[in-house]
N, C-alpha and C positions, 0 to 999 in steps of 0.2 A: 394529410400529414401522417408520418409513421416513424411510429417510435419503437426501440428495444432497450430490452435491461433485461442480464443476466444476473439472477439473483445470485449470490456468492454461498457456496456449495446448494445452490438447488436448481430453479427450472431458467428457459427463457421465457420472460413473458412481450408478448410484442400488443402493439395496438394502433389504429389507423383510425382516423376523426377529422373533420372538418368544421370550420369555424365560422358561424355565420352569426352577423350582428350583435358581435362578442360572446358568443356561447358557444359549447362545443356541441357541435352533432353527428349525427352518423356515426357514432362510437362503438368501436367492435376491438374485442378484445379477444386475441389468441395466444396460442404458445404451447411447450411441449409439458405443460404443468401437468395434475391431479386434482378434480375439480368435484365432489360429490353433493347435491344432486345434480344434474344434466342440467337443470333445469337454473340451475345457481348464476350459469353465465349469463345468461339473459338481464337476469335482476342484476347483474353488474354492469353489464349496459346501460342500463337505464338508469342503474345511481348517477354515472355521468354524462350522459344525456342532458343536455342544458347548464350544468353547468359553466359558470362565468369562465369567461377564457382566462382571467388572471389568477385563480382559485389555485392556491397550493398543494404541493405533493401532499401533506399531511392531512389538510381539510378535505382531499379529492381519496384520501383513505378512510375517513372516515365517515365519508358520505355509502361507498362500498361496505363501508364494515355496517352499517347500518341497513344497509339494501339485504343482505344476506341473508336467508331462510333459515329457521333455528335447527341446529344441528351441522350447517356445510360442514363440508373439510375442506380445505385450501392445502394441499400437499405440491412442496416444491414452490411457491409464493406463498404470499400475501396479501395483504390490501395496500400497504404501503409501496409495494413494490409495482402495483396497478399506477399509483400517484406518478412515481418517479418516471414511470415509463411514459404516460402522460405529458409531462413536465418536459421529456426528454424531444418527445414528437415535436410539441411546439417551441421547441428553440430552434428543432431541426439539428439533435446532437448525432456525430457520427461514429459508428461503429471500429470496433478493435482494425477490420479488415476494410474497414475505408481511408486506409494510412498507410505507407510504404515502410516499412520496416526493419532497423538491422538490430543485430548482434552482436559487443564490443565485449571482449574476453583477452584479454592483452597481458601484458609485463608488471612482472609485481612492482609497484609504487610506492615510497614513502603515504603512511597517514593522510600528512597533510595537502601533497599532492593528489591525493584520491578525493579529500574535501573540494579542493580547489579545482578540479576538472568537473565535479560535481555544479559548482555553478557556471561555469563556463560551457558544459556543454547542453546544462539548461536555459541558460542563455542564447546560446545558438539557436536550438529547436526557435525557442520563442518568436527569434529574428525572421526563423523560415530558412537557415540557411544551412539546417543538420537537419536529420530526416529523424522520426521518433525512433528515440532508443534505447533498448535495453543493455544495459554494461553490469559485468559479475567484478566485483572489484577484486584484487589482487593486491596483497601489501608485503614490505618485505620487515616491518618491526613488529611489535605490539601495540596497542595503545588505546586507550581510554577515552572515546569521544563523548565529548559533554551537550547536550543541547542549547541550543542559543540563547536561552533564557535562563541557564540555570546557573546557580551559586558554585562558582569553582567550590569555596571552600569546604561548602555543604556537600559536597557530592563526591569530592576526592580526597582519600587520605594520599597527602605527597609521599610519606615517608612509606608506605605498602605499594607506591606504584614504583617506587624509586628499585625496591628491594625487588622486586616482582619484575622489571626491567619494563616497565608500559609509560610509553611517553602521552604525554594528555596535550590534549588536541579539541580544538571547538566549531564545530557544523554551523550553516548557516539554516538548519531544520529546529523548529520546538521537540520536543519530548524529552524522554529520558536518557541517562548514561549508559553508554554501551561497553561492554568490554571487549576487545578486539585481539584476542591473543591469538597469535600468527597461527594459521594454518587450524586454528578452531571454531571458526563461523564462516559462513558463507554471506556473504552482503551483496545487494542487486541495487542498482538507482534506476528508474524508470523517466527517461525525459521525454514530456509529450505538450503536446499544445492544449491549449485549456479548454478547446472546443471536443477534445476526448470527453472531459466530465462537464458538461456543459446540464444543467438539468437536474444535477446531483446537488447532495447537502455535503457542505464540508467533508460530515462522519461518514456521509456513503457512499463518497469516493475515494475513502479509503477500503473500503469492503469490493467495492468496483476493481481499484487498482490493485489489490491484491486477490483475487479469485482464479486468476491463471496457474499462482504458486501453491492455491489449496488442491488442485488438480494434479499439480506434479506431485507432492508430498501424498497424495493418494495413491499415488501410479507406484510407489514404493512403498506401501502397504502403512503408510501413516493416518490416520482418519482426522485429518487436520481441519480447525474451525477458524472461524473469526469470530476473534473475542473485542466489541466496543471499546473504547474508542482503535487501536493500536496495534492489538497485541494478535497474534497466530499461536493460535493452542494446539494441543491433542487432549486427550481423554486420560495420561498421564503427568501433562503440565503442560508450560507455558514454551514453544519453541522458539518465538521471536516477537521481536516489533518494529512497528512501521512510521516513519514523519514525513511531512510535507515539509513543502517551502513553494508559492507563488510570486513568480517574479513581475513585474508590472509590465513585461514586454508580453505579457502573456504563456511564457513557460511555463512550465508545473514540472518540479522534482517530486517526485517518490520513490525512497529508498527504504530499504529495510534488512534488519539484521538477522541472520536464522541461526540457533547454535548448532555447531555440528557437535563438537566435543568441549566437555568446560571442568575447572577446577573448581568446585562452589566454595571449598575456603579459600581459593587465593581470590577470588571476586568479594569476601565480603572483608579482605583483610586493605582492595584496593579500594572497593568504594565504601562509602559512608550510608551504608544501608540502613536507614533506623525503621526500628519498631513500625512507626504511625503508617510507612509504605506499605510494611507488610502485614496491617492490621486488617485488610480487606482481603488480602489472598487466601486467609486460610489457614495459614503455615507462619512458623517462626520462625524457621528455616531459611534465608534468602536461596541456599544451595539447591532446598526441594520445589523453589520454584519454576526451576529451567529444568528439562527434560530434551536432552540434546539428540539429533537425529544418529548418532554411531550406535549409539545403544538400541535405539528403536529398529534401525533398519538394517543394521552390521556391513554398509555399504560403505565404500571410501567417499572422503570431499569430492574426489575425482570424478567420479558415477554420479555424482548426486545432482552436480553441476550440471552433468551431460543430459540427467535426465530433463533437468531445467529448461534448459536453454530446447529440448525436443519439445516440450514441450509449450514453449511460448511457441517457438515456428508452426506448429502445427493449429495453433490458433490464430495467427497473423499472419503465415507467410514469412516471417524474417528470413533475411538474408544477414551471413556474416558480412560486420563491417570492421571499418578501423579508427583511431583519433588520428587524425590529421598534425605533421610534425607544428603548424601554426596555433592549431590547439592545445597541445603539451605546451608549449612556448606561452601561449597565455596562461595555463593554467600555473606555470614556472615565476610567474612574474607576480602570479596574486597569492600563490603562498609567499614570497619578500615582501610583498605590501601587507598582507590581511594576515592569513593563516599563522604562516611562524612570527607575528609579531604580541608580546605580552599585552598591547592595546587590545588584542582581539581578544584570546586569550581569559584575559581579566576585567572583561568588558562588562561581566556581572561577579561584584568577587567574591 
């Protein structure tokens, strides 16, 4: 069996094992890590060496982290990310470039129409009848998207969206409020099949699914992290965040928002930013939380996109694609049924 995992801004670690009378054996672990002493990788072998075959990523890191000669260095992993890759072998999970791949970059959209082609064309993936795909959304209002769980009223002031021109709008993803002011964020949805994170924790398929866009934001001189659970930093703030949503067909959406340019008093005059959110960041500021990419990189939306979009192909191969006119048309029909209707809307109020 053989498994990989790309640690998210570090190494690949890969690993090959075989399973005999529920244990694992023959376990050899490589990759392009930093591993001091030589001698270190052996005794990681052996930590999982007989290990039970249903032993978790966490327990099968701890067994490693305990193998370890005082002093290693582990540079570019971990021991958690030994588990994962483990976990990943014996599902038998596939790789970024074991999936055919487009590029969907198209016509600016209402809000809601970008929500609702969001489940529709994770839907498809799911069915097997859209190929895994990256899409850069394109909108042509402003507007306020709420996560699916959260309290319109707690999270919007109506009267600063009204004045502010941002219509609110609600995702079928968990997290937080986005602000969406035209032509000031860059937004990506990622529709894949569930056998992409197959092996993964909930949290590390987020760090998994987003590792291609810490790449790119590097490639334009940003030194961009992943911040637990969500969030894509720099070393000057917070650039963006990220939500799921699993569909039962087995789709998997992931989207994420990255600011390019923001007004941080018109964001704290539209949302309802209290104190207790910002009592862990640091700041009391909500404005000196985001640190948008025009400042950092003095490059347009335009470039910024293009470097995107180079750089997923050069890690998967995509090819440009399109939405299909049947899938505007579906997704035309669930903003009148779901999206623009105040049942969705105020479905937590």
């Amino acid at each position: 069996m053989h498994g990989e995992y790309k640690v998210p801004g570090g190494k690949l670690v890969v690993v090959d094992l075989e399973v005999e009378e529920g244990r694992l054996t023959d376990f050899r672990l490589a990759g392009d890590f930093f591993l001091e002493p030589d001698s270190a990788l052996e005794d990681i072998n052996a930590a999982v060496n007989g290990l039970p075959v249903e032993t978790d990523a966490t327990a099968i890191a701890a067994a490693v982290r305990e193998a370890l000669p005082a002093g290693a260095q582990l540079l570019g992993f971990n021991p958690e990310s030994v588990g994962t890759a483990v976990r990943r072998a014996l599902v038998t999970a596939p790789g970024w470039r074991d999936f055919d791949w487009e590029i969907v970059h198209e016509k600016a959209v209402s809000p809601r129409m970008n929500l609702a082609l969001d489940e529709v064309l994770t839907s498809r993936v799911g069915e097997g009848r859209r190929r895994p795909t990256l899409r850069i959304w394109e909108w042509d209002e402003s507007a306020v998207v709420i996560g699916s769980f959260q309290s319109y009223r707690n999270e919007v002031d109506p009267e600063g969206a009204a004045k502010h021109g941002f219509d609110v709008v609600r995702r079928i993803s968990g997290g937080g409020a986005m602000l969406m002011a035209a032509g000031q964020i860059i937004t990506y949805s990622l529709y894949v099949p569930a056998s992409l994170v197959q092996g993964l924790t909930f949290a590390d398929s987020y760090a998994f699914l987003d590792d291609w866009v810490l790449q790119a934001l590097k490639s334009v001189g940003i030194d961009a992290t992943y911040q637990p659970l969500n969030d894509i930093a720099s070393p000057t703030g917070k650039i963006g965040g990220a939500a799921q949503k699993r569909l039962a067909n087995g789709g998997v959406l992931h989207h994420a928002t990255i600011s390019y340019d923001i007004d941080g008093q018109v964001m704290t005059e539209v949302l309802r930013i209290g104190r207790e959110k910002l009592s862990d960041k640091g700041t009391t500021s909500a404005a000196k939380r985001v640190d948008p990419l025009r400042t950092q990189t003095g490059l347009s939306r335009a470039e910024i996109i293009e470097r995107f979009k180079a750089t997923f192909r050069s890690l998967t191969d995509a090819e440009d694609g399109t939405i299909t006119a049947d899938e505007y048309a579906d997704a035309e029909a669930l903003v009148e049924s779901k999206f623009a209707t105040d049942a969705w809307l105020h479905r937590v109020p």
